[in-house]
C-alpha positions in Angstrom: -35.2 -19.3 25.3 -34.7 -15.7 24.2 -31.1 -13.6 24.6 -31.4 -11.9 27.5 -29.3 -11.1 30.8 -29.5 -8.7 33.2 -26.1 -6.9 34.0 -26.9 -5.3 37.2 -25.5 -6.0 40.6 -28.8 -6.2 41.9 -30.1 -8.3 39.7 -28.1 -10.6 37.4 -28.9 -13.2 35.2 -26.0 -14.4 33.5 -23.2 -17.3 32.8 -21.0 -17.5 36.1 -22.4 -20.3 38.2 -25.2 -22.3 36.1 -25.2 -23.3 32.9 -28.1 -25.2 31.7 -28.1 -26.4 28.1 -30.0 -28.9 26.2 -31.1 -29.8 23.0 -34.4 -27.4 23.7 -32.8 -24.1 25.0 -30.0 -22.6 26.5 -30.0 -20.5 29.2 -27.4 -18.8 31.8 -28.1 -18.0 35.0 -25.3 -15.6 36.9 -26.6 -16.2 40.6 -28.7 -19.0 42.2 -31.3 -20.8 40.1 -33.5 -20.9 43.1 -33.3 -17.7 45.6 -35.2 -18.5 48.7 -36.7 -15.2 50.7 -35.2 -16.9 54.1 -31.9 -15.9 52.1 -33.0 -12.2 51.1 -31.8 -9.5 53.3 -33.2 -9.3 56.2 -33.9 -6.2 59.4 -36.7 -3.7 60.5 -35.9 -1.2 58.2 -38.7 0.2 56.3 -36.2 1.2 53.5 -37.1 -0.5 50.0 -35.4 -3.8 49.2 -34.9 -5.6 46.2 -36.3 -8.9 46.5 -36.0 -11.6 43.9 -36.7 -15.6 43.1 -36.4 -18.4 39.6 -38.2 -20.8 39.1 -39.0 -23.2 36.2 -42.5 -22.8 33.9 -43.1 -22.3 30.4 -40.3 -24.5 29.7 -37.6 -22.2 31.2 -36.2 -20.1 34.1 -38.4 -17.2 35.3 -37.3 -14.7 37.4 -39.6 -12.2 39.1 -37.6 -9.4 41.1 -39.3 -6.9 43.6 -39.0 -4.1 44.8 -40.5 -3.6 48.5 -40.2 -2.3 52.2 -41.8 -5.6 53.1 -40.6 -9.3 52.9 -44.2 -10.1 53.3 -45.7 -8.3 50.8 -42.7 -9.2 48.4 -43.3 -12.6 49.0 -46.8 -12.9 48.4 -46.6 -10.9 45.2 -43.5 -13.0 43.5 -45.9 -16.1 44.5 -49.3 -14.1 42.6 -47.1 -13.7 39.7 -45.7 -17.1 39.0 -49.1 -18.2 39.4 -50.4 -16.2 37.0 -47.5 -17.5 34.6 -48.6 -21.4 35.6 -52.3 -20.8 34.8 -51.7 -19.3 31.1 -48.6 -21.7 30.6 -52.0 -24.4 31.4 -53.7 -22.3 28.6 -51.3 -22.2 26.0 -49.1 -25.0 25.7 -48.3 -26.3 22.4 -47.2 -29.8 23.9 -50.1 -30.1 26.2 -52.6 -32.3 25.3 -55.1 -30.3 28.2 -54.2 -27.1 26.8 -56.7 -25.1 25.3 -54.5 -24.7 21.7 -54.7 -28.4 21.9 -58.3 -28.7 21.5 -58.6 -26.1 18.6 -55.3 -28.1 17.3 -57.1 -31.4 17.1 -60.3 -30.1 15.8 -58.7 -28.6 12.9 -60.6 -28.8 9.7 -63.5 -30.2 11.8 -65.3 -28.0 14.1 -64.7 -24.6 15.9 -63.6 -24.8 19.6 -64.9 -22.4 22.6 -62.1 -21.0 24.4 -61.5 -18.7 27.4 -61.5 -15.3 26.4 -57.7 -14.8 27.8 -56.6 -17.5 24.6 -59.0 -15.2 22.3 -57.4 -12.5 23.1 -54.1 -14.0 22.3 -54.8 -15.8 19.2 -56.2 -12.0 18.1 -53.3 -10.6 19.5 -50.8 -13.0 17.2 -52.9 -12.4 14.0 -52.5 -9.1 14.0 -49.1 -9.0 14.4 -49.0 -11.4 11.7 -50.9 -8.5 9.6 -47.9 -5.9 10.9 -45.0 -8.5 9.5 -47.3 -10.0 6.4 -47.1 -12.7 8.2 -43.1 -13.6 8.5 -44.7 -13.8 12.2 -46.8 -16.5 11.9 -48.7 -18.6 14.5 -50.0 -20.9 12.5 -46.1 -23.2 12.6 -47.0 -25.5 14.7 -47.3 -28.2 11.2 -43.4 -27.0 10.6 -42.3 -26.6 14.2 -43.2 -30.5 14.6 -41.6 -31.6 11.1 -38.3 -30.0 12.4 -38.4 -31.9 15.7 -38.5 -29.2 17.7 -40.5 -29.8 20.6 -40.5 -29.8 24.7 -38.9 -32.9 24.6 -35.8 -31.7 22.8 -34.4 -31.6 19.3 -34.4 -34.6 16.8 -31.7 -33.2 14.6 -33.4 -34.4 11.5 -33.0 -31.9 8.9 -36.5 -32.4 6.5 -36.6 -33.2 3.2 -38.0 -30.5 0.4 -40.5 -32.1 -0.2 -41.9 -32.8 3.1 -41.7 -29.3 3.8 -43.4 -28.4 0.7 -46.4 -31.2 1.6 -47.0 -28.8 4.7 -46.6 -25.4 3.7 -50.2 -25.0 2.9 -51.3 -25.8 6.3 -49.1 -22.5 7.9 -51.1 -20.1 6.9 -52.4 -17.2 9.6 -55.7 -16.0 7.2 -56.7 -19.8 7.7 -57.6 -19.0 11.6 -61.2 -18.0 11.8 -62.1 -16.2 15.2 -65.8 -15.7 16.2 -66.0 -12.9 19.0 -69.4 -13.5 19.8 -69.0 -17.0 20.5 -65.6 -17.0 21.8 -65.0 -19.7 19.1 -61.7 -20.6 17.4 -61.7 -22.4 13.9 -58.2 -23.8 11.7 -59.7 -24.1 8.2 -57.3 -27.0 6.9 -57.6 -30.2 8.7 -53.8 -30.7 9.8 -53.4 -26.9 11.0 -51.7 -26.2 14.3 -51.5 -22.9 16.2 -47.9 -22.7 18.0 -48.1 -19.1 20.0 -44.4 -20.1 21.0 -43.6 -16.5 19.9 -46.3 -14.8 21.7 -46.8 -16.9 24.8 -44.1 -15.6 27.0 -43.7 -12.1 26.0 -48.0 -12.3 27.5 -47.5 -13.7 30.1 -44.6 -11.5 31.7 -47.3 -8.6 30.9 -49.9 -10.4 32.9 -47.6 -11.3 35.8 -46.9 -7.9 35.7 -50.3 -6.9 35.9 -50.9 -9.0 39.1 -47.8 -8.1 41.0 -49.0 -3.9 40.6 -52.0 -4.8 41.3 -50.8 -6.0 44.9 -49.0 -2.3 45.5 -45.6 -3.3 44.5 -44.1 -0.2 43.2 -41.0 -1.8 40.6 -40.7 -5.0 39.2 -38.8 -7.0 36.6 -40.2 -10.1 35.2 -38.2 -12.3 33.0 -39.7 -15.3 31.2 -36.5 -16.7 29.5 -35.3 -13.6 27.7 -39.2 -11.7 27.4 -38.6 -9.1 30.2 -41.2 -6.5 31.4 -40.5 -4.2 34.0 -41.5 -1.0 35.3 -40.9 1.8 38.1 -37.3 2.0 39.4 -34.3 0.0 41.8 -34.2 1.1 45.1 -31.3 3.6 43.7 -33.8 5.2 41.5 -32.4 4.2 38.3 -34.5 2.0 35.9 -33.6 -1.5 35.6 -30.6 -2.1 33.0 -30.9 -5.7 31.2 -27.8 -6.6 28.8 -28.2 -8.2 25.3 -26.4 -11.6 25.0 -23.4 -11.9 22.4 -24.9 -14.6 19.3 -21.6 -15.9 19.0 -19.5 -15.9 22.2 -16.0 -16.6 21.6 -16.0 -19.0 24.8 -19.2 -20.8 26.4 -17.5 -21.7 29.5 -19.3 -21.1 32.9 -16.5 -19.2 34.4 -16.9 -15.5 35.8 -14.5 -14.5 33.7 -16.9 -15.4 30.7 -19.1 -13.1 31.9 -18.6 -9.8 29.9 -17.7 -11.7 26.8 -21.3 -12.6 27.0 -22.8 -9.4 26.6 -22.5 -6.8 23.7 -24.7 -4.5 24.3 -26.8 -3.4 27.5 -29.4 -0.6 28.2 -32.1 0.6 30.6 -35.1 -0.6 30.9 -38.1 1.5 32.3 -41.8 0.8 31.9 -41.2 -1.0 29.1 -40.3 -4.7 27.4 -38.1 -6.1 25.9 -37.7 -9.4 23.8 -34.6 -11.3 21.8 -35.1 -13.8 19.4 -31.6 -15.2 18.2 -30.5 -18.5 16.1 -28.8 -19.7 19.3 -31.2 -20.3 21.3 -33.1 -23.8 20.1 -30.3 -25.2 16.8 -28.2 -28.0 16.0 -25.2 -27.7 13.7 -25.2 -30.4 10.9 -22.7 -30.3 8.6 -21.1 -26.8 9.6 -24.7 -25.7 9.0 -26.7 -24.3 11.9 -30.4 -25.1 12.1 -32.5 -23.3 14.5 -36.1 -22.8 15.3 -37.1 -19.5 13.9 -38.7 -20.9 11.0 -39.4 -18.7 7.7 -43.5 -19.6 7.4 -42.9 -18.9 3.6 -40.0 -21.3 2.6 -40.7 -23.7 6.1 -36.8 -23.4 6.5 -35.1 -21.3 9.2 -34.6 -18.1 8.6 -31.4 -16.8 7.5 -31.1 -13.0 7.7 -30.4 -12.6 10.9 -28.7 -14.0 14.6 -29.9 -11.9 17.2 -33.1 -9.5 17.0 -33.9 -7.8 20.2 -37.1 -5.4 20.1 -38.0 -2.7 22.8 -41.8 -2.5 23.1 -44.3 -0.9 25.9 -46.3 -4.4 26.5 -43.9 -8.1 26.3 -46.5 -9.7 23.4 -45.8 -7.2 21.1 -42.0 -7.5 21.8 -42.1 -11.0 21.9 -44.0 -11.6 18.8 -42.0 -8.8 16.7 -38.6 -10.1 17.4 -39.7 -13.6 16.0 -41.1 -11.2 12.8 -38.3 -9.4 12.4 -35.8 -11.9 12.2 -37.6 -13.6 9.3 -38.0 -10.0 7.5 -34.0 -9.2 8.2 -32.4 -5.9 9.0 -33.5 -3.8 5.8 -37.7 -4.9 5.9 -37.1 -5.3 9.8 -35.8 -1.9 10.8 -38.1 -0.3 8.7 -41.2 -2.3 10.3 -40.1 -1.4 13.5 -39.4 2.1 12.9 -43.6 2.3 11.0 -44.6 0.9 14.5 -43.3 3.3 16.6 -40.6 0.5 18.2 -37.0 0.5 19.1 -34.6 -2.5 17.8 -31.0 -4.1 17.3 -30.4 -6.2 14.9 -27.7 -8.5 13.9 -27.3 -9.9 10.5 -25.8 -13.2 9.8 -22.2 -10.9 8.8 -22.2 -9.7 12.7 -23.4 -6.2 11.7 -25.4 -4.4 13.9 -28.5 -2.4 13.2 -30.2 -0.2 15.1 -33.4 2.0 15.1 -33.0 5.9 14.6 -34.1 6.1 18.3 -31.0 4.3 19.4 -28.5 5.4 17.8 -26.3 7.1 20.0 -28.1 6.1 23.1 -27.1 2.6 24.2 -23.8 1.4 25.4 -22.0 -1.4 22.9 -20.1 -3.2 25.0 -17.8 -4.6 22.2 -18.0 -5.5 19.0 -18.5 -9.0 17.6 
């Protein structure tokens, strides 16, 4: 689950009526988890509408908001779109043993698998972002995401030995993943290598949904997959769509309205863009007075330690997704500059609570407060 909450009235997502929290993610929801359209609002008028409903997939709440004259055509588009999140989720799932990562998973080190050309594109998507971050992005984790215990069905809380972590090192290695365009064939060169595109998946599939909801005529959108948003056009007020970054260390976790702005540092506007938080909150345990979390470091196979919160703004959700995970490995100094060399905008706190920020947004986005 990624850091993200919208702080609109239209549109909320944040911590004053549900809280759900387990030992796989975190997330707040600020409205109902569930909007039905026989409660949206309702009349003749032809005047556009924000329309807007959660459900659960990909292991956490998605929210797809419209914007329409029509109920109807609302309806049916929010309905394409979680579709089109179900189908890819069927795709992609590291836990699933139908999935199509599955079957290039188990024939590691054995044969090359045929896949559909949407997981091609993926896994080519992922490797070349590994390239952009020398590979502190790396989708190749799955080995260390399953000695950690971090998995669908929650968090084992075992904290791995050195040398177990140094027994699979080897095996997360990105140049290892052989792709053959012409056959549409996926190969893992070590037996025991696992492709995890945990850090990709979402970010994908909000740009897909996207993709089917404009193709049904919907003129604005929102679509938030956990915290990997993609929107585009504008509210029915003609302002873009304004999305608030979550605090990394609240000072209170309560589910009260009153928590609500203490949950937020910094908010912006959105506008035919993405835009994706990875943070050390979202999947951890605390042993110890250590906190261990999920964003593993492919190069040491512990979790990195540079950072809390990394939110990148991209124009498609895989490359935000994907980067944020990057960048928090890299840290603020190697993560600023990467993001700056791509042409991206970022915020980035370290593990002291200061906050960097790309050239392009300095001066430009609100901080609510500091932490």
């Amino acid at each position: 689950m990624k850091g993200f909450k919208t702080q609109d009235s239209e549109f909320k997502i944040q911590n004053s009526k549900i809280k759900i929290q387990d030992s796989r993610f975190r997330i707040f929801v600020f409205s109902l988890l569930t909007i039905h359209f026989s409660l949206f609002l309702s009349g003749c008028s032809k005047q556009d509408r924000i329309y807007r409903e959660s459900r659960i997939s990909m292991d956490t709440i998605c929210t797809i908001t419209i914007v329409s004259s029509s109920k109807r055509q609302a309806k049916e588009a929010v309905d394409a779109g979680f579709a089109e999140i179900k189908r890819l989720e069927g795709l992609l799932n590291f836990f699933s043993p139908d999935s199509e990562i599955t079957a290039i998973n188990r024939s590691s080190g054995y044969k090359p698998v045929r896949v559909s050309k949407e997981t091609l594109v993926i896994i080519k998507k992922a490797v070349r972002i590994s390239d952009y971050t020398d590979g502190a992005f790396d989708p190749a984790v799955g080995p260390l995401m399953r000695l950690w215990g971090f998995s669908d069905k929650g968090i084992s809380g075992v904290i791995p030995t050195p040398q177990e972590i140094k027994n699979i090192l080897p095996l997360v290695d990105y140049r290892k993943i052989k792709i053959n365009d012409s056959t549409s064939e996926i190969f893992l060169e070590k037996k025991g290598m696992e492709l995890d595109l945990g850090g990709i998946a979402k970010g994908y599939a909000a740009d897909k949904a996207i993709e089917v909801i404009k193709s049904r005529g919907i003129k604005a959108a929102l679509v938030a997959i956990g915290g990997d948003i993609r929107g585009y056009g504008l509210k029915p007020d003609k302002k873009p769509w304004r999305v608030g970054i979550q605090n990394p260390r609240p000072k209170s976790e309560n589910i009260e309205p009153q928590a609500e702005k203490e949950d937020i540092f910094v908010s912006l506007y959105l506008k035919d863009a993405a835009i994706s938080t990875s943070g050390d909150y979202q999947r951890s345990f605390i042993k110890d007075g250590v906190r261990y979390h999920h964003i593993l470091d492919p190069k040491t196979g512990f979790p990195a330690g540079r950072a809390m919160s990394v939110s990148v703004i991209a124009p498609e959700g895989y490359m935000a997704d994907a980067i944020s995970t990057g960048v928090f490995v890299l840290g603020p100094e190697k993560g600023i500059k990467l993001l700056e060399s791509l042409g991206l905008s970022g915020i980035i706190v370290d593990v002291n609570k200061k906050i960097f920020l790309t050239k392009d947004l300095q001066g430009k986005i609100t901080i609510e407060k500091t932490l």
